[in-house]
N, C-alpha and C positions, 0 to 999 in steps of 0.2 A: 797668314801674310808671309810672303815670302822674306829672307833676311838679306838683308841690303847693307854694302858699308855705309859713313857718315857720308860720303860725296852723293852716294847713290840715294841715299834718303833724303840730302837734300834736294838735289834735282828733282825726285819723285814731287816732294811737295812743293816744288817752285811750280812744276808743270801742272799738275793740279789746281795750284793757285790762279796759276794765268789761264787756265781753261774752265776756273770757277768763275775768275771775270767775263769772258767771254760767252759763257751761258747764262748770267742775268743780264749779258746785254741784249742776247738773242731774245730772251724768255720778258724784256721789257720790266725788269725789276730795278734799275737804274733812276735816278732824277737827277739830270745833268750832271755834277761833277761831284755830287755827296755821294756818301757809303763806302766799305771799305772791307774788305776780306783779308784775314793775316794767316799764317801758316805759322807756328815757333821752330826756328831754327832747332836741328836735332843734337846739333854740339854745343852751343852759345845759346844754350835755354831759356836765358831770358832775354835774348832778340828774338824778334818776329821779323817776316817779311811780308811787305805792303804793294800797295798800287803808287806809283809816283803820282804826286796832285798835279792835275790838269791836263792827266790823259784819260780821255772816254773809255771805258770798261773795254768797250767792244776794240781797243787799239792795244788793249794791255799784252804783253810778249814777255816770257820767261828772263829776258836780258833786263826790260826796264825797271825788273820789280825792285824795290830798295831793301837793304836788310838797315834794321834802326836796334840799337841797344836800350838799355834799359833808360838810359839819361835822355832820347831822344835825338840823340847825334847818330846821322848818318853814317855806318859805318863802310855800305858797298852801295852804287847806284848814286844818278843823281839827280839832286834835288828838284823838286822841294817835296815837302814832307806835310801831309795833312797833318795841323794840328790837330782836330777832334780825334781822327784817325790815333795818335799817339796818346791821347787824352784817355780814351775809351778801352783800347787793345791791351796796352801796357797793364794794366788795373787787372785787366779779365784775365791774363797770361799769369800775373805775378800774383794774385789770388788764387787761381786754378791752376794747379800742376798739370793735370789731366787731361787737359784743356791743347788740343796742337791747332785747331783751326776756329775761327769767330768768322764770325759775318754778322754786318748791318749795313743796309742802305734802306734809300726812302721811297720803297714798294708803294703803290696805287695802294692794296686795300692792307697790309697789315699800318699805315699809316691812317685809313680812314676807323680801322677796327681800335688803336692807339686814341684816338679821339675821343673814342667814347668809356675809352678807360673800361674796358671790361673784358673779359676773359677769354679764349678759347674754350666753349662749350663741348660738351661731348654729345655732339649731333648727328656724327657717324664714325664710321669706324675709322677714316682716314685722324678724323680730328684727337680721337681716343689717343693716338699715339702723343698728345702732348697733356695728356689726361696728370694731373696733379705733377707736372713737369715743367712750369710753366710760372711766370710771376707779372705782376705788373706796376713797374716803378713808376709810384704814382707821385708822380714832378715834374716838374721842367721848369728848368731855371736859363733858358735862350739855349746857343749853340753850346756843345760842349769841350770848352777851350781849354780845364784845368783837371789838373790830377787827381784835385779831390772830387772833383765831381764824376771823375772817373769810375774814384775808388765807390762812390756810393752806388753807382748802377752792378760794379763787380758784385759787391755786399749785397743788395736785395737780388742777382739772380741765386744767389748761395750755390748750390749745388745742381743745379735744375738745367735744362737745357735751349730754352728759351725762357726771356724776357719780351715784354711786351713795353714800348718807353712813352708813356702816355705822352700826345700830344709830337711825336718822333717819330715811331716806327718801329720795328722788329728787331732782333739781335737773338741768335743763336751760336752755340758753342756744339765742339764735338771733339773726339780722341782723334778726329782727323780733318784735315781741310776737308777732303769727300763729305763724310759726314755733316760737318757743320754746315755745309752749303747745302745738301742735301735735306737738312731741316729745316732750313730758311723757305726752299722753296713749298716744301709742305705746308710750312707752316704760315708762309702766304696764300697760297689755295684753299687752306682751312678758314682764313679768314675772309677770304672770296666766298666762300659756296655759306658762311655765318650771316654775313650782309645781306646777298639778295635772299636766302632763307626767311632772315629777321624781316626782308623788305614784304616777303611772301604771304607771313602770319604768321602767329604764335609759334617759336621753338618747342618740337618735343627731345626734351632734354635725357638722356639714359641716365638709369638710377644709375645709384655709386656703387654697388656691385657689380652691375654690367661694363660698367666702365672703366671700371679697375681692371677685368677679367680680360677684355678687349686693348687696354693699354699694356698688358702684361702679355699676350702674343702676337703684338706689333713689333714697329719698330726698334732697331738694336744700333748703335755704332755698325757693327758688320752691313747691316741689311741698310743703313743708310748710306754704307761706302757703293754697297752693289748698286744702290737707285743710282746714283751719282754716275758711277761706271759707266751704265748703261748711255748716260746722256755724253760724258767724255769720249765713247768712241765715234760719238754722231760728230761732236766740234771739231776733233782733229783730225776727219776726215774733212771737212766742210772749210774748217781754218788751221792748216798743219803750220801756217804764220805763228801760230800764237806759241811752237815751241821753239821758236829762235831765241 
């Protein structure tokens, strides 16, 4: 990766960020005004930057995004500020170092896969990539308004790179916004092609050898930034709005 100052890394991951919104708007992973993608600021580490509440994914621009600190005070951008968004992000950022981008919102099928509280299988190779990487916070306790309830989704994903939030929806983390969104969106297509498979007939599920072998020459941070890439140069062609 190339070396960038602190201004230059910001911007990189602001413009990322607002062209991560703007590709699960395209790609229909949106429900109306829930979900929320963060980038961690690269000098103020434990700020993040968000979507301002109550603009549609597909309207988000480099300029509206908000930077929020660790207390939940607005520090640039203006208001308002999703609370679950702050509930959720803060917990997974100040838990994970490692951690520069998160995503959750309330996908069609990682929310009907959420319902049934059950896993991402390894039923192909695409899905292997979340092969023992993966948890399922098995709770819900309504919207999620509070810190603590934050800190318990951070705690069951522990180290892993997707959570599944029973009865919610999906949430993904990565060493970079690219990546993190990049796994989201895999990792709602894994749970698209598990449903209508399940609807099909019996899963043949891959022993744990094979699926170990197959998760271990998959996906990486890098090769999740590159899938990412590839869809970034399609939106800022398509919406070069979204780097204002």
């Amino acid at each position: 990766m190339p070396v960038r100052t602190v201004e230059q890394e910001r911007l990189h991951r602001k413009q990322k960020l607002a062209a991560a919104y703007r590709i699960f708007a395209k790609l229909g992973l949106a429900e109306g005004l829930a979900g929320h993608i963060t980038a961690r600021d690269p000098e103020l580490t434990d700020h993040f930057w968000v979507n301002r509440a109550g603009l549609d994914f597909s309207r988000i621009t480099v300029s509206n995004l908000l930077l929020v600190n660790a207390k939940g005070e607005i520090v640039a951008g203006r208001p308002p500020l999703n609370t679950a968004a702050f509930a959720i992000h803060s917990q997974i950022h100040a838990a994970r170092p490692d951690v520069v981008g998160a995503a959750h919102t309330h996908s069609p099928y990682g929310r009907a896969l959420s319902a049934l509280a059950v896993p991402l299988h390894p039923i192909s190779q695409d899905a292997c990539a979340f092969y023992q990487q993966h948890v399922i916070f098995d709770e819900y306790n309504g919207v999620v308004l509070s810190e603590e309830e934050g800190r318990k989704i951070a705690t069951a994903l522990g180290p892993h790179k997707l959570a599944i939030l029973r009865n919610h929806g999906l949430l993904t983390v990565g060493a970079s916004v690219e990546s993190a969104a990049a796994r989201y969106i895999a990792a709602e297509r894994a749970a698209r092609t598990q449903l209508i498979a399940a609807a099909a007939g019996p899963l043949h599920i891959l022993d744990h050898e094979t699926a170990s072998f197959t998760a271990g020459q998959g996906r990486s941070d890098d090769s999740d930034r590159w899938a990412f890439d590839a869809l970034y140069e399609i939106i800022i062609e398509e919406q070069p709005d979204l780097l204002t």
